[in-house]
C-alpha positions, 0 to 999 in steps of 0.5 A: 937411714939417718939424714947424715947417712943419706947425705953422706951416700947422696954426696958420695953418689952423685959428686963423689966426694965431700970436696968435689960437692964443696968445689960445685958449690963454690963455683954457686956462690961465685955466680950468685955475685957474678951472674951476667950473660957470658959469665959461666957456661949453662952446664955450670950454672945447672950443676949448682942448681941440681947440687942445692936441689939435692941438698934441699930434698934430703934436708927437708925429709923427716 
């Protein structure tokens, strides 16, 4: 399987769709400007987290 396969399958497997990954990753780039207590709820700030996680695995295979 080619690195774009498996993204395209991780992406369509885990948020469902290109834009939904789009949206969580939206939302990181808004808490890396923001991020102060109170601002975003826990769950939101693991979602990013889990999104770039996933991102940085399959990127990083061979």
């Amino acid at each position: 399987m080619s690195k774009e396969e498996a993204i395209k399958n991780w992406i369509e497997d885990t948020y469902g769709s290109p834009k939904k990954l789009a949206q969580v990753l939206d939302v990181g780039i808004e808490m890396l400007f923001y991020l102060e207590e109170n601002t975003f709820e826990k769950r939101e700030v693991q979602d990013v987290v889990s999104a770039l996680r996933g991102m940085i695995t399959i990127l990083r295979a061979s």
